[in-house]
DRENZALUM-724150 format. One record per residue: residue number from 1; x, y, z of N, C-alpha, C in turn. Coordinates in pm, whole numbers. Layout:
N
SITE   i    n_u    n_v    n_w   ca_u   ca_v   ca_w    c_u    c_v    c_w
SITE NUM      X      Y      Z      X      Y      Z      X      Y      Z
...
//
This chain:
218
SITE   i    n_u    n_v    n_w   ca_u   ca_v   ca_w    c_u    c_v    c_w
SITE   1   6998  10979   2682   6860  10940   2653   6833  10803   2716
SITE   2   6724  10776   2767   6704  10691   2832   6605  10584   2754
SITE   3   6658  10452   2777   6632  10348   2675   6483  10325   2668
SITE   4   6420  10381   2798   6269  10343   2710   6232  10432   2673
SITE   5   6327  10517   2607   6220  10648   2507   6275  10553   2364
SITE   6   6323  10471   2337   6385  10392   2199   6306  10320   2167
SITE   7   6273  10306   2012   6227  10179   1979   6341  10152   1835
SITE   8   6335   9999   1810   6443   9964   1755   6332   9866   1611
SITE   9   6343   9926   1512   6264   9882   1372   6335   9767   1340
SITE  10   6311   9654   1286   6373   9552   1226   6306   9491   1116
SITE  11   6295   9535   1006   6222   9454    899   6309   9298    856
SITE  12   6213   9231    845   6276   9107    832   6194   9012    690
SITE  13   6264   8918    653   6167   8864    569   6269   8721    524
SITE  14   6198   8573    617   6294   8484    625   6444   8515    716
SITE  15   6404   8551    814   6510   8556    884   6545   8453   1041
SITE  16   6479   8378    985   6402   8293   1142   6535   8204   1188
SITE  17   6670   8203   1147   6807   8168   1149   6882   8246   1252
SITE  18   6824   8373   1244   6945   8453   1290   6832   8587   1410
SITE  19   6729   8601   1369   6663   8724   1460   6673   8703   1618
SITE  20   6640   8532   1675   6680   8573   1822   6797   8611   1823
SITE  21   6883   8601   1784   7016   8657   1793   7046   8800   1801
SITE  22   6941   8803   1722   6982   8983   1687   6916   9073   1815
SITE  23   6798   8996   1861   6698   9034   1939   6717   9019   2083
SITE  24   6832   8904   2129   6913   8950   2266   7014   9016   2244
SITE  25   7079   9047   2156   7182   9164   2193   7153   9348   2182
SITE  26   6965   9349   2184   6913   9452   2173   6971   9520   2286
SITE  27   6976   9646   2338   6995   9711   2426   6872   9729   2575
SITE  28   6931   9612   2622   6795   9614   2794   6711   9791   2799
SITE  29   6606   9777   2784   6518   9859   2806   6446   9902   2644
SITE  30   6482   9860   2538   6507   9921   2407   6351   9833   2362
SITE  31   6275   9907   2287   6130   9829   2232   6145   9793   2112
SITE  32   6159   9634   2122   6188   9570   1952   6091   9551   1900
SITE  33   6042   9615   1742   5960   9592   1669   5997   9533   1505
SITE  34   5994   9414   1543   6022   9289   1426   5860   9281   1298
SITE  35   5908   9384   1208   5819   9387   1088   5825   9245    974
SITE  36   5758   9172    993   5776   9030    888   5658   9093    769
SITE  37   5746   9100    682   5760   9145    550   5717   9006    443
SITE  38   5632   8908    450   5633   8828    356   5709   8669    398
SITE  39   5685   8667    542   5860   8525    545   5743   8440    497
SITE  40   5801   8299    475   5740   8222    472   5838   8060    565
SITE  41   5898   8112    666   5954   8087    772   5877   8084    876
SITE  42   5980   8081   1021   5948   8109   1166   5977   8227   1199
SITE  43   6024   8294   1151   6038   8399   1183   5980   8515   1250
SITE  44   5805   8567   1252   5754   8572   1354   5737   8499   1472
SITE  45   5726   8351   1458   5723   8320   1617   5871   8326   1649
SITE  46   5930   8301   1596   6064   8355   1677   6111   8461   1737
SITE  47   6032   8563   1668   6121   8666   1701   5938   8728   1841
SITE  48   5873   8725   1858   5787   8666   1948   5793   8578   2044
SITE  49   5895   8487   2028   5932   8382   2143   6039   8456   2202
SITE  50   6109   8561   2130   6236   8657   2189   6168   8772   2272
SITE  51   6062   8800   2252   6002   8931   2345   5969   9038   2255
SITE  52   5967   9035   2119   5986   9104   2015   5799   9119   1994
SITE  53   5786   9232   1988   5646   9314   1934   5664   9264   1734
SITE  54   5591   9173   1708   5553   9163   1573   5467   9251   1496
SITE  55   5500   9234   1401   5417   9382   1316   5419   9300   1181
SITE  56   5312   9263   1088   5278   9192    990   5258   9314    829
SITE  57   5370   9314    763   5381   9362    627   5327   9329    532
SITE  58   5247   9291    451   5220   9214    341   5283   9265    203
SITE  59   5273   9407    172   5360   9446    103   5473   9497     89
SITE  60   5587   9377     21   5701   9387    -24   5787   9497    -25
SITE  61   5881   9525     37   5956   9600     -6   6005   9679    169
SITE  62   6130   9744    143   6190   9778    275   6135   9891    325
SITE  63   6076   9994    218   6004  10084    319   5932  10061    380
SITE  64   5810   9970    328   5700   9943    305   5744   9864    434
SITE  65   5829   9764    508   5860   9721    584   5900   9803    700
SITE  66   5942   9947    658   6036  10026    754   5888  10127    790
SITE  67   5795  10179    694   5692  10230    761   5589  10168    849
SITE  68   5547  10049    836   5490   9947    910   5541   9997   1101
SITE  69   5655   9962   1057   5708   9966   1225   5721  10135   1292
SITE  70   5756  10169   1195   5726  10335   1222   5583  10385   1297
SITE  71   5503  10317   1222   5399  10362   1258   5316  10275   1386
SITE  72   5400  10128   1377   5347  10081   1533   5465  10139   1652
SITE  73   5553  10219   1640   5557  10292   1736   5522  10352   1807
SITE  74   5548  10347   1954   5530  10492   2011   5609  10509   2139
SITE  75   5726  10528   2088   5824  10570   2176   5897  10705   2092
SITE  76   5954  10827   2142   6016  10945   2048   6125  10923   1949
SITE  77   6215  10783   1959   6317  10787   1917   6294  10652   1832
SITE  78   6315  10653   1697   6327  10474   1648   6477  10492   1583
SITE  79   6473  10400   1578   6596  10320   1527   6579  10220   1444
SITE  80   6686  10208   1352   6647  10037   1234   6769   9986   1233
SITE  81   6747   9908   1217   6916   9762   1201   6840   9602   1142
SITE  82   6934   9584   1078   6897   9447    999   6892   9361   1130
SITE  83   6818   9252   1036   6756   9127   1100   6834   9031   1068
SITE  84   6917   9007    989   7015   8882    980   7155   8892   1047
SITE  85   7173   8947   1181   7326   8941   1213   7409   9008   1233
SITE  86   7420   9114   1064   7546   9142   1014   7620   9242   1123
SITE  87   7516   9272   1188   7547   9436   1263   7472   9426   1443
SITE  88   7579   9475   1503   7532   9466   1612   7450   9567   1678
SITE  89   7329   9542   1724   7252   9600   1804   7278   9737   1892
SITE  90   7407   9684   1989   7448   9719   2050   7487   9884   2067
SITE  91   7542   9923   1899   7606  10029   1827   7506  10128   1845
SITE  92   7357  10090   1831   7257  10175   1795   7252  10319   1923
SITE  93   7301  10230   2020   7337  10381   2106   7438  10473   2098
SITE  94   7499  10413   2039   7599  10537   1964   7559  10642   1920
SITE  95   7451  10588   1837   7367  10666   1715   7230  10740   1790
SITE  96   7236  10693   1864   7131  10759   1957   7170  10908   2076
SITE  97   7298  10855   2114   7388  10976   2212   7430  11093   2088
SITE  98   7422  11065   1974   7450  11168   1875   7329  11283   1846
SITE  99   7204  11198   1865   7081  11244   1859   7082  11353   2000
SITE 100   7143  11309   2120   7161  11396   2235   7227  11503   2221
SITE 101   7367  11472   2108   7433  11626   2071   7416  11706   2025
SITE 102   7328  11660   1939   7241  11795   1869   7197  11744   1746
SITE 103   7244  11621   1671   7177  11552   1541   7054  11510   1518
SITE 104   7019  11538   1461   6882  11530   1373   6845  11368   1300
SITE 105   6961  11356   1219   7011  11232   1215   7104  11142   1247
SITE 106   7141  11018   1290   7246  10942   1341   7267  10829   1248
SITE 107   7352  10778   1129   7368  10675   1045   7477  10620   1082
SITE 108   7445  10451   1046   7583  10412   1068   7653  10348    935
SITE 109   7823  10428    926   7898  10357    805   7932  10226    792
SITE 110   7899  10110    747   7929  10010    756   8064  10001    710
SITE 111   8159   9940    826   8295   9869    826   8322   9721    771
SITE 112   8292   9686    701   8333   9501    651   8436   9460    760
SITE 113   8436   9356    852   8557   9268    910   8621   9186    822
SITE 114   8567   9173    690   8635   9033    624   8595   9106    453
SITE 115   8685   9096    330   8626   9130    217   8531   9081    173
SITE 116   8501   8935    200   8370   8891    165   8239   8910    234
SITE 117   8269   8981    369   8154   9041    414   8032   9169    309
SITE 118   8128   9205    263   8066   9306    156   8155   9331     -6
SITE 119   8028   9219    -42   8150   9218   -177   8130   9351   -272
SITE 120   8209   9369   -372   8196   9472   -444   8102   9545   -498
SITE 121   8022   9459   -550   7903   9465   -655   7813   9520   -556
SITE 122   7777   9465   -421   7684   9563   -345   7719   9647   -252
SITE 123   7851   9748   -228   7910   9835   -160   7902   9997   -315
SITE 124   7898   9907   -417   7948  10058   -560   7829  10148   -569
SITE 125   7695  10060   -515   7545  10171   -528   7565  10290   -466
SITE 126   7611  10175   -356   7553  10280   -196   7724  10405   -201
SITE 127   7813  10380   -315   7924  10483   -253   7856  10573   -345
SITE 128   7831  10529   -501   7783  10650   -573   7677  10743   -504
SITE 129   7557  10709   -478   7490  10765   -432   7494  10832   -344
SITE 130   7603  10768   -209   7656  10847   -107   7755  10957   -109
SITE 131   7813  10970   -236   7916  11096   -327   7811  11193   -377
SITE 132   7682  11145   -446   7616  11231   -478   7539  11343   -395
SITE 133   7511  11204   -235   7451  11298   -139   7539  11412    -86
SITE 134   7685  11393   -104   7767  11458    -19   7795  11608   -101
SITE 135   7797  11528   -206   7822  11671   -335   7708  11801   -326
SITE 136   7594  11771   -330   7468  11813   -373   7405  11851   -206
SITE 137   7396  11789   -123   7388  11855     -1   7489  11890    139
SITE 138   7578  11835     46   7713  11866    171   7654  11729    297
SITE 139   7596  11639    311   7612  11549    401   7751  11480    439
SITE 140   7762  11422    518   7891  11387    591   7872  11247    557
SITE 141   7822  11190    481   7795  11011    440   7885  10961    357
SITE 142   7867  10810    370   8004  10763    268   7879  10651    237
SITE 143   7803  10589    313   7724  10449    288   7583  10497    321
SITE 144   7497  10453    268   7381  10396    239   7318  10322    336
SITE 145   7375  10310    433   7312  10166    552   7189  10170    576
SITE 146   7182  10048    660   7044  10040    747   7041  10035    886
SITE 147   7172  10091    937   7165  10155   1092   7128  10296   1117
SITE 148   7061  10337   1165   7029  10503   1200   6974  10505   1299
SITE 149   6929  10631   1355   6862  10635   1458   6786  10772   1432
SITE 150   6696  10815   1473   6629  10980   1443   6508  10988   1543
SITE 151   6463  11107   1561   6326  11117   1643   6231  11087   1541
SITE 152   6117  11052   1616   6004  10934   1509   5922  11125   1451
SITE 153   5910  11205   1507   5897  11324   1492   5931  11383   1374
SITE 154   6070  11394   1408   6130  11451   1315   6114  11321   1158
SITE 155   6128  11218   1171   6091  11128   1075   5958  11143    999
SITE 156   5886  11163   1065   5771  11177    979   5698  11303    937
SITE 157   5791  11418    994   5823  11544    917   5868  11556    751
SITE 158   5932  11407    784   6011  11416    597   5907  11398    497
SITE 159   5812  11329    548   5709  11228    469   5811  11178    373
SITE 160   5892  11050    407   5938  10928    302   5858  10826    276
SITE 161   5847  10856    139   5707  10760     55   5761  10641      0
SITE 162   5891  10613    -44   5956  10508   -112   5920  10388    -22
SITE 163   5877  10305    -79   5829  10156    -40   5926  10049    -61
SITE 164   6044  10060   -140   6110   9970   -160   6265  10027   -135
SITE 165   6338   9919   -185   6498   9967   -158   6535  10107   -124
SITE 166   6472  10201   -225   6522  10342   -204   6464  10436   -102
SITE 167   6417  10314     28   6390  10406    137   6492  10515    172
SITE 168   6586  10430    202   6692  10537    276   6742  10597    236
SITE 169   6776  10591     88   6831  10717    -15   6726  10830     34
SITE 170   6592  10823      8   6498  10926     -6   6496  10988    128
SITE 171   6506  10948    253   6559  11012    391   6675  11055    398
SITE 172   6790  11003    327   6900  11100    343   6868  11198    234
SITE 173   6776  11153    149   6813  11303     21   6701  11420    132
SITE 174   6594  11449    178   6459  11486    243   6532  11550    356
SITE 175   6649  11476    410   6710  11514    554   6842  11633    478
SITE 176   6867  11627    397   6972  11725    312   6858  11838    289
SITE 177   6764  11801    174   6679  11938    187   6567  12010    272
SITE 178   6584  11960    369   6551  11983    505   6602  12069    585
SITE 179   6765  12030    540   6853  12094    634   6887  12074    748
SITE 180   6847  11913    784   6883  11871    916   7052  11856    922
SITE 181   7086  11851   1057   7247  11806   1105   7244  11655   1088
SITE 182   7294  11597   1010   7337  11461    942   7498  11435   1002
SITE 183   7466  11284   1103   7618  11236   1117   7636  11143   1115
SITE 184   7745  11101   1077   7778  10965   1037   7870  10895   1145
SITE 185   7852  10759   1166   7936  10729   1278   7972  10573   1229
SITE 186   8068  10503   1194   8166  10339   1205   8078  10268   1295
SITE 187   7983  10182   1223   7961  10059   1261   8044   9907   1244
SITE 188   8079   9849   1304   8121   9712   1293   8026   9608   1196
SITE 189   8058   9566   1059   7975   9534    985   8018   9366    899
SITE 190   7983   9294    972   8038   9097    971   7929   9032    896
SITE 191   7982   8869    838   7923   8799    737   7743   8780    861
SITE 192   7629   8774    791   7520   8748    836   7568   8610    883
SITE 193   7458   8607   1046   7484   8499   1076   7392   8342   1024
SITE 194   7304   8394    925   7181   8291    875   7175   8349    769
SITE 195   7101   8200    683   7023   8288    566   7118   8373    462
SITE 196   6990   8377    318   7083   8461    255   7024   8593    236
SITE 197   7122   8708    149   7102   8829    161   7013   8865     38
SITE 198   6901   8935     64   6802   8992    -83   6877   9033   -130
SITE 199   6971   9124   -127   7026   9269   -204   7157   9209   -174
SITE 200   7255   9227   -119   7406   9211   -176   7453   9105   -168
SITE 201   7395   8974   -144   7392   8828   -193   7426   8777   -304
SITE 202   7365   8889   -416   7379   8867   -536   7394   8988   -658
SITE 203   7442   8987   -761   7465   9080   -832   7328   9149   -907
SITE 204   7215   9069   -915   7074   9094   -896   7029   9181   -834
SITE 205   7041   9093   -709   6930   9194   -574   7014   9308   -542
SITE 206   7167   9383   -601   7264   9447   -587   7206   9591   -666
SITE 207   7168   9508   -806   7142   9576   -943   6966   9654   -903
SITE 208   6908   9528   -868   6782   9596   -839   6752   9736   -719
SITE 209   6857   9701   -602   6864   9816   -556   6956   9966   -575
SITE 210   7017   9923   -670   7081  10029   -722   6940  10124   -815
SITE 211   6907  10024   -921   6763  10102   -971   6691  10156   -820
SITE 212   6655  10114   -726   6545  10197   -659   6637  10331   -594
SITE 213   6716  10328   -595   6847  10486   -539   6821  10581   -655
SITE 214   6822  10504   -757   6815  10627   -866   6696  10648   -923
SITE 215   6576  10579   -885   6437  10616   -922   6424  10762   -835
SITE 216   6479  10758   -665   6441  10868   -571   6476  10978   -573
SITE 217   6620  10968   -679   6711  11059   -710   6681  11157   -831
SITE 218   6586  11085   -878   6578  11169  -1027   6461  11298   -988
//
């Protein structure tokens, strides 16, 4: 697949530390769309001073961040990856040549380089839930991430309504009863290079997204 059929989603919110970073190691030809979700940072002009297509969120929350950019697409293929670092850009074609084999969906498992890259308290949501997906639709998942890749097509075939944390639960649960080919592929997954983390920063923002997995689930 050829890189300008890609666009690459990045919701961000206070990330103005670490997004050029994230935003040159995009893949040459790849259309970055940097959704600012609320910063009260640089973070749009930064990631605008990087070449990055801005897209302005006002309401909170990661879907609500992840549909924004969805919908200023228009290339066939999007893709999402965090805005602070943790994960390299680079991978997303991995997840994209999978989409060439015949997948429907392309996720990536996050690998920790270091134990404190992913401490406990925010790795236990994303395994339960990812046991449940596996049980109940036979998916091939172990994590919860925010690397994937899919046709914007086939994405908005699912209609995923979740506005907050439990975006991606509700696309992997939608992509199970769907019946799409779901694959999972080892991302390389290191301490953020800025800034701190909403959700597994703290045993809080850990807890709160564990509630939005099981609001989608019920």
């Amino acid at each position: 697949m050829n890189a300008s059929e890609i666009a690459v989603i990045i919701p961000c919110r206070n990330e103005a530390g670490s997004i050029s970073d994230v935003l040159a190691r995009v893949p040459d030809g790849v259309q970055s769309i940097v959704v600012d979700n609320g910063s009260d940072d640089d973070t749009a002009a930064a990631a605008r001073a990087a070449g990055a297509t801005v897209v302005y969120e006002p309401e909170p929350g990661y879907g609500s961040a992840v549909g924004a950019g969805v919908a200023a697409a228009r290339r066939p293929v999007v893709c999402t990856i965090d805005g602070d670092g943790s994960m390299d850009p680079q991978e997303l074609l991995m997840l994209v040549a999978e989409l060439d084999r015949g997948a429907d969906l392309a996720v990536g498992r996050r690998r920790p380089d270091h134990p404190r890259t992913w401490p406990l308290h925010a790795r236990a949501g994303s395994a339960v839930v990812a046991a449940y997906l596996r049980r109940r639709y036979r998916l091939p998942i172990h994590d919860i991430g925010p690397m994937r890749a899919i046709r914007r097509d086939t994405l908005n075939g699912l209609n995923v309504g979740d506005r907050q944390s439990g975006y991606p639960v509700e696309l992997l649960l939608r992509a199970g009863q769907h019946g799409l080919r779901v694959v999972e592929r080892d991302v390389r997954y290191t301490v953020r290079t800025a800034g701190e983390s909403k959700v597994s920063g703290s045993i809080r923002g850990s807890a709160r997204a564990a509630r939005d997995f099981l609001v989608v689930l019920r």
